[in-house]
PATILO-430660 format. One record per residue (C-alpha): x, y negated, z negated; residue in one letter. Coordinates in pm, whole numbers, plus 50000, padded with zeros to 5 digits. Example, Ala and Ser with C-alpha at 12.3 -4.5 7.8 and 13.67 -1.06 7.14 Angstrom:
<kekols>
u/v/w/resn
51230/50450/49220/A;
51367/50106/49286/S;
</kekols>
This chain:
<kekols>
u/v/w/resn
50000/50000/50000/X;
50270/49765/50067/X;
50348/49713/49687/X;
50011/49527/49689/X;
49829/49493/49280/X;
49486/49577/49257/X;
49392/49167/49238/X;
49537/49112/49571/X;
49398/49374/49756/X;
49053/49234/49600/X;
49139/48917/49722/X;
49188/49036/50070/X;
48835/49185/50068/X;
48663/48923/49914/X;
48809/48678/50129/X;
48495/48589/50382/X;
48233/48642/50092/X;
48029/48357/50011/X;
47819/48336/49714/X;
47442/48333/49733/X;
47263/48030/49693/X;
47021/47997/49459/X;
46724/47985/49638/X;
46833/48356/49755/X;
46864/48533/49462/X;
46611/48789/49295/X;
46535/48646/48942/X;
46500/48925/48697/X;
46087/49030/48622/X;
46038/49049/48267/X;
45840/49389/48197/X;
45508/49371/48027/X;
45496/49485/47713/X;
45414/49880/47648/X;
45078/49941/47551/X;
44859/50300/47404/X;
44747/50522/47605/X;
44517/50675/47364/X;
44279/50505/47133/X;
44285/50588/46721/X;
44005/50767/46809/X;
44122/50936/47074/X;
44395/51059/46844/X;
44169/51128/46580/X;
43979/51339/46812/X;
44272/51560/46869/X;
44348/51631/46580/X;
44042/51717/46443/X;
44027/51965/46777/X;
44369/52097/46612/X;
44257/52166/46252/X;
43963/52376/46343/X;
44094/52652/46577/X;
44009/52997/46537/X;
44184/53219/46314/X;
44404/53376/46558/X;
44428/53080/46692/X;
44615/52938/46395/X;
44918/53186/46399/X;
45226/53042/46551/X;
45063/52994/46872/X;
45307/52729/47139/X;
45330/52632/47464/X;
45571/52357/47568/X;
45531/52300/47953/X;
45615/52679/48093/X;
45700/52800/47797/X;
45507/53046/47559/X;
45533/53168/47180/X;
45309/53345/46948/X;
45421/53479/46599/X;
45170/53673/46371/X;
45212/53569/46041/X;
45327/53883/45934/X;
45614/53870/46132/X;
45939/53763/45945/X;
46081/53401/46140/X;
46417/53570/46127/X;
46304/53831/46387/X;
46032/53613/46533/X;
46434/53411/46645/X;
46617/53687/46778/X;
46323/53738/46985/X;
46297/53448/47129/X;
46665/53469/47190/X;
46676/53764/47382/X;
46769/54008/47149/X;
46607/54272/47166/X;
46643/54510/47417/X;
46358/54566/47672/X;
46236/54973/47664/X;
45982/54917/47913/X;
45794/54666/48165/X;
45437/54632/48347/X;
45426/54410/48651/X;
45080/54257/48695/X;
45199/54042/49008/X;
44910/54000/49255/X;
44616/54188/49054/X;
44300/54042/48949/X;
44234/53930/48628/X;
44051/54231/48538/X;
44282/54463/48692/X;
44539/54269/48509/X;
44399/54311/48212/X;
44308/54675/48167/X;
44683/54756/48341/X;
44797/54516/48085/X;
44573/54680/47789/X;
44693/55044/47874/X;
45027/54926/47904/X;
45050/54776/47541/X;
44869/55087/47393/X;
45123/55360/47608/X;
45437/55121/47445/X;
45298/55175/47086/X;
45241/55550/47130/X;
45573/55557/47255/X;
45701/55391/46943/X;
45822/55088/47189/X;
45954/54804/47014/X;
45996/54511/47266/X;
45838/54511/47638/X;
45863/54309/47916/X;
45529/54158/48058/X;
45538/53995/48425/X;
45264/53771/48480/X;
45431/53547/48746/X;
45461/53163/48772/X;
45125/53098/48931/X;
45277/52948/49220/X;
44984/53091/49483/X;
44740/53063/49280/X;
44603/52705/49417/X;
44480/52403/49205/X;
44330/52640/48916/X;
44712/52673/48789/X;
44835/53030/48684/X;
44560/53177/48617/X;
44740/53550/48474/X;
44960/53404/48272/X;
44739/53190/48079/X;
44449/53491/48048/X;
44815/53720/47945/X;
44862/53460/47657/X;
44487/53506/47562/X;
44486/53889/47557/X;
44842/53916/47404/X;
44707/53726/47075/X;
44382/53945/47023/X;
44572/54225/47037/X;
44629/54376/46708/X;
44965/54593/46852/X;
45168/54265/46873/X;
45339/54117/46665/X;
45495/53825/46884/X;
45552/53699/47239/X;
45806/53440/47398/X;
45883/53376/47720/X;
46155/53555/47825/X;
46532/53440/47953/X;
46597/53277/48290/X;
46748/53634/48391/X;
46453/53844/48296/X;
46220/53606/48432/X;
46162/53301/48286/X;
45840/53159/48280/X;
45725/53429/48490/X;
45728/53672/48196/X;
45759/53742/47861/X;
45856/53963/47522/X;
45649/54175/47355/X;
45743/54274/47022/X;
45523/54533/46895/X;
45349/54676/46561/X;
45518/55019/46517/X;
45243/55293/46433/X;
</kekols>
């Protein structure tokens, strides 16, 4: 670079730069103010919808965007976390991809009660992402989230890991008979 410092060679290209006259600039918009979306009421509302679900309702029952939990409060936390970490290793599957809802759900019924005959521990069910099923949203996976908490055989669901699935599934942990 000729032996050329960084404030000469920033010289040499800001040489035939002219500033902007005032007239030309874009004067900074001051944002309104943030405002509620939801009325006290509104809130209100909510939360009184919150406080009087159903019993089964009120066991450690989540869903954060794609993701899904449920914990029966018998279930210790402690193991309640190493399933939603993965740990446990899957002994079996059912793949409910492109069945009906009520296919789905007997497949999905005979499944669960086969696992705990088998003494099963921790299943894998697919239920897919819902990506073909059209404006209704995915319709298995949120009837799968439904049936898995009536169910007295389990004891907990998650969503399972990226590599088994991600939202498109979950872990079963089940009641041993």
């Amino acid at each position: 670079m000729n032996g050329s410092n960084d404030k000469d060679l920033f010289k040499d290209a800001m040489r035939n730069v002219k500033p902007l006259n005032q007239e030309e600039r874009v004067r900074e918009r001051k944002r309104p103010p943030a405002s509620a979306r939801q009325t006290r009421a509104a809130r209100d509302e909510v939360l009184r919808e919150s406080l009087t679900c159903s019993p089964a309702e009120r066991d450690a029952l989540e869903q954060f965007s794609d993701e899904m939990a449920y914990r029966h409060a018998s279930l210790p936390n402690r193991i309640f976390k190493k399933l939603r970490r993965g740990r446990f290793s899957i002994e079996a599957e059912a793949d409910l991809h492109g069945l009906s809802a009520a296919e789905a759900k007997l497949v999905l019924q005979e499944f669960i009660v086969e696992s705990c005959d088998r003494n099963l521990g921790c299943v894998r069910v697919i239920h897919g992402k819902g990506l073909h099923s059209g404006p209704g949203g995915a319709v298995l996976k949120i009837r799968v989230q439904r049936w898995l908490t009536q169910w007295d055989e389990v004891l907990a669901f998650v969503t399972a890991r990226a590599q088994h699935g991600g939202s498109g599934a979950v872990y079963v942990l089940l009641r041993h008979r």
